[in-house]
DSSP file (Angstrom, degrees, kcal/mol; ACC not computed):
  #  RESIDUE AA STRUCTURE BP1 BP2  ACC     N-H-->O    O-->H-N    N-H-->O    O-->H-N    TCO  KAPPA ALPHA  PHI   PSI    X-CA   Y-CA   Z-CA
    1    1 A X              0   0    0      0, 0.0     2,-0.3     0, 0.0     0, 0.0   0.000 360.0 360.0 360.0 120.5  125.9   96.3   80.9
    2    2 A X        -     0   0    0      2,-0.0     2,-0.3     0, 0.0     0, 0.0  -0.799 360.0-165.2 -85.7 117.5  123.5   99.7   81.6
    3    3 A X        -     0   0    0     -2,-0.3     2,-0.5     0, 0.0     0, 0.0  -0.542  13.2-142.1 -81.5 150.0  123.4  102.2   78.7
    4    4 A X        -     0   0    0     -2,-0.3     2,-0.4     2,-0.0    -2,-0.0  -0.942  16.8-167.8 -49.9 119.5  121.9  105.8   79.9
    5    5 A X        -     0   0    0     -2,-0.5     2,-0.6     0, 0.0     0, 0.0  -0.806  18.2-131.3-112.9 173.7  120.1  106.9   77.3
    6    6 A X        -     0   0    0     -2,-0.4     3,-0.3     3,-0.0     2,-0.3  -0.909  31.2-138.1-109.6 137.1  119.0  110.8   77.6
    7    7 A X        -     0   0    0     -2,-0.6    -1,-0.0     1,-0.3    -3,-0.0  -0.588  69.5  -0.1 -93.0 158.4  115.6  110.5   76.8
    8    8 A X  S    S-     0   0    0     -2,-0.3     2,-0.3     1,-0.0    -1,-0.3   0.691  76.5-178.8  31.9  71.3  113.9  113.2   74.4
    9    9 A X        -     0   0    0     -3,-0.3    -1,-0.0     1,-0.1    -3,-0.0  -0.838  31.3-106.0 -99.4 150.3  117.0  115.0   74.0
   10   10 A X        -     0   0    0     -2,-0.3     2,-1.7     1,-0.1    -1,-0.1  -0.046  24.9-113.3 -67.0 152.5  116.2  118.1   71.6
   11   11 A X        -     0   0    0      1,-0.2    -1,-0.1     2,-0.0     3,-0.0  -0.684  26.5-170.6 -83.1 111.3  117.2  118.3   68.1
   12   12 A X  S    S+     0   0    0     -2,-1.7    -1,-0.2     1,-0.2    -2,-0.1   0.689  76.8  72.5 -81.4  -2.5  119.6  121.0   67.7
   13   13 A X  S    S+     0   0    0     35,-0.1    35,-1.1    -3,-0.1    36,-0.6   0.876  95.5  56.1 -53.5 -70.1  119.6  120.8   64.2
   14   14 A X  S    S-     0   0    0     33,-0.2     2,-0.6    34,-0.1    33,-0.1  -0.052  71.8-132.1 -59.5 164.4  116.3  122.4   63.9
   15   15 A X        -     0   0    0     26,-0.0     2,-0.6     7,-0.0    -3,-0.1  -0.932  13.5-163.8-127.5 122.3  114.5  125.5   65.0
   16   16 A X    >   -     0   0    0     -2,-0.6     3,-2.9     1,-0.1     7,-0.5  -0.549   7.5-179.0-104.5  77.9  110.9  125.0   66.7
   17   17 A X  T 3  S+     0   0    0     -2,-0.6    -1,-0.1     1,-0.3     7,-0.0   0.438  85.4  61.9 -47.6 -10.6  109.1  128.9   66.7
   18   18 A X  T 3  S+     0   0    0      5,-0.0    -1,-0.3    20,-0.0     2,-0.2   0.706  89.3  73.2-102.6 -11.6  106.1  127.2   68.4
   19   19 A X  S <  S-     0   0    0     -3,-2.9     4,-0.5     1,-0.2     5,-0.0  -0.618  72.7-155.8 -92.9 161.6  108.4  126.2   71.7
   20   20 A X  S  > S+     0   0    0     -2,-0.2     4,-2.3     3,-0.1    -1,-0.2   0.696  96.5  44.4-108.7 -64.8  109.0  129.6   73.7
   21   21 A X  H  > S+     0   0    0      2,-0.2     4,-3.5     3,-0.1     5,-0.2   0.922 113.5  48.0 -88.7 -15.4  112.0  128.4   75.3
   22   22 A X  H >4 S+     0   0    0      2,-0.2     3,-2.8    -6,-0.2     4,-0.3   0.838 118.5  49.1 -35.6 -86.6  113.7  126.6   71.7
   23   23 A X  H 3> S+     0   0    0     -7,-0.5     4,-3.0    -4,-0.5     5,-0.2   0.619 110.3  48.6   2.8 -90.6  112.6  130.2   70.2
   24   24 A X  H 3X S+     0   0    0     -4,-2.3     4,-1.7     2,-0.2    -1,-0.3   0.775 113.4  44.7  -1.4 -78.8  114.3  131.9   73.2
   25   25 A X  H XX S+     0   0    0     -4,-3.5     3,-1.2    -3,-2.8     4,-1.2   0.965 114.2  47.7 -61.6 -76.0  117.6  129.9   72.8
   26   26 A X  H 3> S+     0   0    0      1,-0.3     4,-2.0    -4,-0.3     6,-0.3   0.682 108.4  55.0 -48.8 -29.8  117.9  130.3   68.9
   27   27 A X  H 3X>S+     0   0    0     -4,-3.0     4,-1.6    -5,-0.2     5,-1.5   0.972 117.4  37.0 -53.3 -51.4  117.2  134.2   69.2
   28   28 A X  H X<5S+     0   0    0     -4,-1.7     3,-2.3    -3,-1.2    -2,-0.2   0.951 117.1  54.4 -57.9 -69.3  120.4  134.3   71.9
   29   29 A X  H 3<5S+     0   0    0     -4,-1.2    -2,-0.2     1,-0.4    -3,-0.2   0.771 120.4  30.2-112.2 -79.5  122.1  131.6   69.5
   30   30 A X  H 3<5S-     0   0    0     -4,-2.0    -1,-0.4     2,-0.1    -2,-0.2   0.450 102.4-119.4 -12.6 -35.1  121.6  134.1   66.3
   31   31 A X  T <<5S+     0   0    0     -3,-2.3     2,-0.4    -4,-1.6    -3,-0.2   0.662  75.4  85.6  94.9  -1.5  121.7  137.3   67.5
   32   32 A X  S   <S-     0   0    0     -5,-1.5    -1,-0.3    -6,-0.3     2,-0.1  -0.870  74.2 -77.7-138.4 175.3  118.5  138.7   66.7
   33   33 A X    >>  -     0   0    0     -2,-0.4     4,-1.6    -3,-0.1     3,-1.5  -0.352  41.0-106.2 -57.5 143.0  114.9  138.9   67.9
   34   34 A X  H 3> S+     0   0    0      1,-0.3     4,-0.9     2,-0.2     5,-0.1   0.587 116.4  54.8 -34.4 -38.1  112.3  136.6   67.9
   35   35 A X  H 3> S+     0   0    0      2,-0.2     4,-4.0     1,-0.2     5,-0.4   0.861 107.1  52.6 -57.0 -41.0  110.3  138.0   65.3
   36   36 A X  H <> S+     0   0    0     -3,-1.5     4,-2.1     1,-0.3     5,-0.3   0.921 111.6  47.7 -80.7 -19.8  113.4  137.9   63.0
   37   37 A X  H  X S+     0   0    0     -4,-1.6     4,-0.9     2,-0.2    -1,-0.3   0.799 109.6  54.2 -80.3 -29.4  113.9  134.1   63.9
   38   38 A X  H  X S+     0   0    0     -4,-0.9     4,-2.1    -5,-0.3     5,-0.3   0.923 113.2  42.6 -71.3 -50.4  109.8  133.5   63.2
   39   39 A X  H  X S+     0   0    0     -4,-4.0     4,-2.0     2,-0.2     5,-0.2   0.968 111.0  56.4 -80.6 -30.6  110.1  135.0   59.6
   40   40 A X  H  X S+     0   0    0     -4,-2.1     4,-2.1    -5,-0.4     5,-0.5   0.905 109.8  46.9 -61.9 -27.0  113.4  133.2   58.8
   41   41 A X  H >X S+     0   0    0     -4,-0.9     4,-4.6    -5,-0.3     3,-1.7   0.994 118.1  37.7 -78.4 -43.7  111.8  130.0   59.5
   42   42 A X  H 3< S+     0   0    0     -4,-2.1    -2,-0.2     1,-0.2    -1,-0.1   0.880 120.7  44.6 -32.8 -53.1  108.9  130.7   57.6
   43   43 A X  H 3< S+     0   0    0     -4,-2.0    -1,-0.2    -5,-0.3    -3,-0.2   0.801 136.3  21.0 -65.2 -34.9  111.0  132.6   54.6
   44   44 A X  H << S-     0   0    0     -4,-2.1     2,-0.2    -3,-1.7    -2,-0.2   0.657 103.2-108.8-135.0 -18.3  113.6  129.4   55.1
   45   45 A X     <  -     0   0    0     -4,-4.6    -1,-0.5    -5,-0.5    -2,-0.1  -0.629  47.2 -75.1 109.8 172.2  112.3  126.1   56.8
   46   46 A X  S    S+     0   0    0     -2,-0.2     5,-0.2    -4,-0.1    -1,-0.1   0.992  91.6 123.8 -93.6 -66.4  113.3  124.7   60.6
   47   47 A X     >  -     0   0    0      3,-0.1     4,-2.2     2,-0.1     3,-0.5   0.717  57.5-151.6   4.5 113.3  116.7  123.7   59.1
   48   48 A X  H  > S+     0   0    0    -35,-1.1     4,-2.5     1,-0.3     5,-0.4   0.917 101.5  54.4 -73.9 -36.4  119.3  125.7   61.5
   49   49 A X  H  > S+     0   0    0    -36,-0.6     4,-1.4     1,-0.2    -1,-0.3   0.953 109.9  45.6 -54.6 -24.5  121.5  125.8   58.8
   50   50 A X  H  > S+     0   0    0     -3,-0.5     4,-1.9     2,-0.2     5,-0.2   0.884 110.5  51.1 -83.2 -40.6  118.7  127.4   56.7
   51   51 A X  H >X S+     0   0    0     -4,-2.2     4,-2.2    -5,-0.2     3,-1.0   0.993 105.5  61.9 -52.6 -50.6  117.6  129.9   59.3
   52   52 A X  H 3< S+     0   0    0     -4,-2.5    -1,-0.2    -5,-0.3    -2,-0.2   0.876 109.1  34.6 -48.0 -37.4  121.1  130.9   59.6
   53   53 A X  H 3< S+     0   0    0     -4,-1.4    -1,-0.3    -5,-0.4    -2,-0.2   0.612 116.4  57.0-105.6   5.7  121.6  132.0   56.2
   54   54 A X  H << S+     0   0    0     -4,-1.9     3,-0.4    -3,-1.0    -2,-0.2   0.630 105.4  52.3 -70.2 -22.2  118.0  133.3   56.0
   55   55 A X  S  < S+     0   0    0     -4,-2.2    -2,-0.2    -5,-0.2    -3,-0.1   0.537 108.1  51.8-111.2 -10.7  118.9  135.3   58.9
   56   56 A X              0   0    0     -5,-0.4    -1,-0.2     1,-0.2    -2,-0.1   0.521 360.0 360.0-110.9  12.2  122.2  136.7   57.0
   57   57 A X              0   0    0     -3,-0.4    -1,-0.2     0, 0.0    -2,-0.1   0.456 360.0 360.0 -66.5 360.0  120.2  137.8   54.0
């Protein structure tokens, strides 16, 4: 029996400010600009859950 496995599939859990296109998608996926998604990870951790409620502070 042949599995597919997806290789390197992303973590969606996290938020990566150094990837352009992560960045990208989590600004869309938030609602806000990029900047405001660079200081909530900083301010909060890559956690998405953490950004998220960094980002509703």
């Amino acid at each position: 029996m042949n599995r597919k496995i997806k290789a390197n599939a992303p973590d969606s859990r996290t938020v990566d400010i150094d990837d352009a296109y992560a960045l990208e998608f989590w600004a869309r996926e938030f609602n806000v600009s990029q900047d405001k998604v660079k200081a909530a990870v900083i301010a909060a951790g890559t956690a998405a859950p953490d950004v998220k409620r960094q980002l509703k502070k």
